[in-house]
VEXBA-53557 format. One line per field, with one value per residue: residue number from 1; x, y, z of N, C-alpha, C, O, CB in turn. Coordinates in steps of 0.1 Angstrom, whole numbers. Glycine has a CB too. Example, Ala and Ser with C-alpha at 12.3 -4.5 7.8 and 13.67 -1.06 7.14 Angstrom:
num	[1,2]
n.X	[132,128]
n.Y	[-57,-22]
n.Z	[78,71]
ca.X	[123,137]
ca.Y	[-45,-11]
ca.Z	[78,71]
c.X	[132,129]
c.Y	[-33,0]
c.Z	[78,79]
o.X	[142,134]
o.Y	[-33,11]
o.Z	[85,80]
cb.X	[113,141]
cb.Y	[-45,-6]
cb.Z	[90,57]
//
This chain:
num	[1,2,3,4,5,6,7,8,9,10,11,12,13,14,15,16,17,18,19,20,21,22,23,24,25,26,27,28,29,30,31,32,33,34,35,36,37,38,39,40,41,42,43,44,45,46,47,48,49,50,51,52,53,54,55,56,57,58,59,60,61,62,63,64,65,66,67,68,69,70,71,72,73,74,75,76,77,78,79,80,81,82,83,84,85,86,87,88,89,90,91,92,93,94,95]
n.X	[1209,1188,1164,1135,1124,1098,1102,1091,1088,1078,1091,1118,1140,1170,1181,1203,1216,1224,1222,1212,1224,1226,1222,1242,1244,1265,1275,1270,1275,1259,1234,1208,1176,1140,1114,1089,1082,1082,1099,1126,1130,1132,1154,1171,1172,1181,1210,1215,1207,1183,1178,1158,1141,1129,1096,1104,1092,1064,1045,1011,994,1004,1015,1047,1081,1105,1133,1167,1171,1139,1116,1091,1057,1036,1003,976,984,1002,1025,1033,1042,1051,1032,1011,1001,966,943,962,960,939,951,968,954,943,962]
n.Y	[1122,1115,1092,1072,1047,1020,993,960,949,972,996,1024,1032,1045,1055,1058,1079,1065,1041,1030,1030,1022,1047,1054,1058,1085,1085,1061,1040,1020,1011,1033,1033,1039,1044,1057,1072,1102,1108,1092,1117,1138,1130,1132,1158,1169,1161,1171,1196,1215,1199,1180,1151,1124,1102,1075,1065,1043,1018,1018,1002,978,984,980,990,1012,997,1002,995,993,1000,1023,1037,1064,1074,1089,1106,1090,1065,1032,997,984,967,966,988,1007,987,979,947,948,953,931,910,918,913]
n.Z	[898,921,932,954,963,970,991,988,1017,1025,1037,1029,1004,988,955,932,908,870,873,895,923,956,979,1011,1046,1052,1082,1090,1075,1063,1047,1036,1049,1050,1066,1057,1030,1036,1057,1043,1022,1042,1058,1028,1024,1045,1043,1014,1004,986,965,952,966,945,943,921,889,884,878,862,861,877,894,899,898,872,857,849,820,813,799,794,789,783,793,794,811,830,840,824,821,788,780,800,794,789,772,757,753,736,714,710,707,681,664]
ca.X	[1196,1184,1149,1130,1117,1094,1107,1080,1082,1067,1101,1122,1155,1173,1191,1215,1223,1216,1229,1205,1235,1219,1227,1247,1247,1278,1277,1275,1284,1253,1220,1197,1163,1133,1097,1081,1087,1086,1112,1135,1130,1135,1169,1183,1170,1198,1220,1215,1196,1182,1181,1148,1141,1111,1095,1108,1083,1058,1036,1002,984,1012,1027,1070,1090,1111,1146,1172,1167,1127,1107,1078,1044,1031,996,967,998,1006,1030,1028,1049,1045,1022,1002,990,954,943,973,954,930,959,974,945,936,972]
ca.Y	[1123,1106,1084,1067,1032,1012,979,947,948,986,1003,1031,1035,1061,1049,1073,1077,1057,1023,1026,1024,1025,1059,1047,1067,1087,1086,1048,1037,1013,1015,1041,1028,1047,1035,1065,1084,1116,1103,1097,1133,1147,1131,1136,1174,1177,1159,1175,1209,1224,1184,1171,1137,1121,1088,1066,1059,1030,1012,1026,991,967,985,980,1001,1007,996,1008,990,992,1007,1027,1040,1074,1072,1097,1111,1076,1058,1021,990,986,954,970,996,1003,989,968,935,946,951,917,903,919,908]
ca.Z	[903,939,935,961,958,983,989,992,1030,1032,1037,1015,1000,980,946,928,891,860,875,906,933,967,990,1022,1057,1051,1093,1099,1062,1063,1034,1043,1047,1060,1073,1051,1018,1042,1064,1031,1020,1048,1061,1015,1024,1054,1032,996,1004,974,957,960,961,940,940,909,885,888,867,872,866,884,908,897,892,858,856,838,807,811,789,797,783,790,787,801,823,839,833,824,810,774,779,807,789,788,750,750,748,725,699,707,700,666,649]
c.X	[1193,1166,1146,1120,1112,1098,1093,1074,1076,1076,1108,1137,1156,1183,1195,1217,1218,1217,1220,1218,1227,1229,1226,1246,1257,1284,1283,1284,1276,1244,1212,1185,1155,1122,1086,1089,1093,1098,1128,1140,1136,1153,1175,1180,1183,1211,1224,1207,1196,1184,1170,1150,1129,1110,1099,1095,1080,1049,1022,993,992,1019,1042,1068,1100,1124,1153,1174,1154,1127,1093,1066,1040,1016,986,979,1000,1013,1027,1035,1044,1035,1010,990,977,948,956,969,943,939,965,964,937,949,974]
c.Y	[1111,1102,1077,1055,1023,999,968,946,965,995,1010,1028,1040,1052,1060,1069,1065,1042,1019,1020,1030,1031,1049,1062,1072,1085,1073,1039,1024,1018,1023,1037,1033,1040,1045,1071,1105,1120,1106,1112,1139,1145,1134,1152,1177,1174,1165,1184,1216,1210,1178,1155,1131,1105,1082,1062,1051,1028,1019,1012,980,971,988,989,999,1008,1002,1006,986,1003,1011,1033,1053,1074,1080,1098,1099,1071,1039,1011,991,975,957,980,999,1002,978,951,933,950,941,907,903,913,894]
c.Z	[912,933,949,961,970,977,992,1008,1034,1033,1024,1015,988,973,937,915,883,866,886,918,945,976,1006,1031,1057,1070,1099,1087,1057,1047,1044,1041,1054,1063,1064,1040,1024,1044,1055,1024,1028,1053,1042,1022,1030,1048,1019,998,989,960,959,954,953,941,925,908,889,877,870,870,876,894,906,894,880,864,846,827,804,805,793,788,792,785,796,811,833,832,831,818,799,774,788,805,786,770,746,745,740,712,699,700,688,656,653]
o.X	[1195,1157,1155,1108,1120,1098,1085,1063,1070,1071,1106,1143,1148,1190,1188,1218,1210,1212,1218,1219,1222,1240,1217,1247,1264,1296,1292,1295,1281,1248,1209,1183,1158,1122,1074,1101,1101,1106,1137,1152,1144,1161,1187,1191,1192,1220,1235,1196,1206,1190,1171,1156,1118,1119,1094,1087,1086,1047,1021,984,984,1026,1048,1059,1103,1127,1148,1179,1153,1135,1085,1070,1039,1015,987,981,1000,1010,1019,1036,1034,1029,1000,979,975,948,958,974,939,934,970,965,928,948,981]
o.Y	[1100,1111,1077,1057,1020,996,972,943,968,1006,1007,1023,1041,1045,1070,1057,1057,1033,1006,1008,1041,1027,1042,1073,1065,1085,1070,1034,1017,1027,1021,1035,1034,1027,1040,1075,1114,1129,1115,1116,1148,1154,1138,1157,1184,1182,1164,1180,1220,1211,1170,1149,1134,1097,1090,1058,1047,1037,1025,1010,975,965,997,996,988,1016,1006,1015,978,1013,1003,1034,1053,1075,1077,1089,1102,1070,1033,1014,997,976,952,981,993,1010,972,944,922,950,938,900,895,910,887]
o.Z	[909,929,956,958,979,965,1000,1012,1045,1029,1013,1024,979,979,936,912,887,859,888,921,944,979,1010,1027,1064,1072,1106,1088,1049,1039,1056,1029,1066,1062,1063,1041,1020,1040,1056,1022,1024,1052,1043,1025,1026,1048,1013,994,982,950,968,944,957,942,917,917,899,868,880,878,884,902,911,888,876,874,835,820,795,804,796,776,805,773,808,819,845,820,838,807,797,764,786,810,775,760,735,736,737,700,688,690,684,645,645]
cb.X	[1186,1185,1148,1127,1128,1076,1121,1088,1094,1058,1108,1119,1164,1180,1186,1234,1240,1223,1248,1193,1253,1212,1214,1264,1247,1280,1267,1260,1301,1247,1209,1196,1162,1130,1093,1074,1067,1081,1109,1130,1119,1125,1175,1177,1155,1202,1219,1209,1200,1197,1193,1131,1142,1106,1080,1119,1083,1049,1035,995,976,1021,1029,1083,1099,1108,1149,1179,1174,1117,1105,1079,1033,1040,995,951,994,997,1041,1018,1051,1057,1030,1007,992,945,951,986,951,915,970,979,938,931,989]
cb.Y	[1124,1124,1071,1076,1022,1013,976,932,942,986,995,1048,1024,1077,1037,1076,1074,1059,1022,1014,1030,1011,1077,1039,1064,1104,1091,1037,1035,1011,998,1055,1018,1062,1039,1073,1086,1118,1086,1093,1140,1149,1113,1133,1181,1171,1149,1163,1222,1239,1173,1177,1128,1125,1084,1053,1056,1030,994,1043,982,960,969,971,1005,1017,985,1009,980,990,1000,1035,1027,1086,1059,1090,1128,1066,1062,1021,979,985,940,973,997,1014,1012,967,931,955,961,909,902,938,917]
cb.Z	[891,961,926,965,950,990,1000,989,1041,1048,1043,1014,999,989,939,936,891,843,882,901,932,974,990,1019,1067,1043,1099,1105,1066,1077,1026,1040,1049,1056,1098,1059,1006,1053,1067,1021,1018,1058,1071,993,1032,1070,1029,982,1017,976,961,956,972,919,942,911,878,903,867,867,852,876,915,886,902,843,857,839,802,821,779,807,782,788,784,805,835,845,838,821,812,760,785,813,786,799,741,762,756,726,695,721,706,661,647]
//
């Protein structure tokens, strides 16, 4: 399964499988990187028709994204680290 992860400077890229290995241009043999989420989609579509691509989770109060040994929280349908969670600091602070 293909994800889609914005990087810090605003740009995308496409990471593959449980390990997160970043999808290369099979044409030039570089990292594919796009300027939009669209963009991404649309060049996996000519590559992988009938494979959509999705954005990779995100935190819904911080922003990141989960790695492969994160842990997430599903909470009112968002996801969220386990520390971010809304409520999470009023149970640190009762034990």
């Amino acid at each position: 399964m293909a994800e889609a992860r914005q990087l810090k400077a605003g740009r995308w890229r496409i990471y593959m499988g449980r390990s997160l290995n970043l999808v290369r241009d099979p044409s030039t043999g570089s990292i594919a990187t796009f300027d939009s989420l669209a963009a991404a989609r649309q060049w996996w579509a000519q590559l992988h028709p009938g494979e959509p691509l999705r954005e990779a989770n995100r935190c819904a109060q911080c922003g990141g994204y989960f790695g492969p040994a994160a842990g997430s929280v599903l909470y009112a349908g968002r996801h969220y680290h386990p520390a971010h969670r809304p409520g999470a600091d009023d149970l640190r602070l009762r034990a």
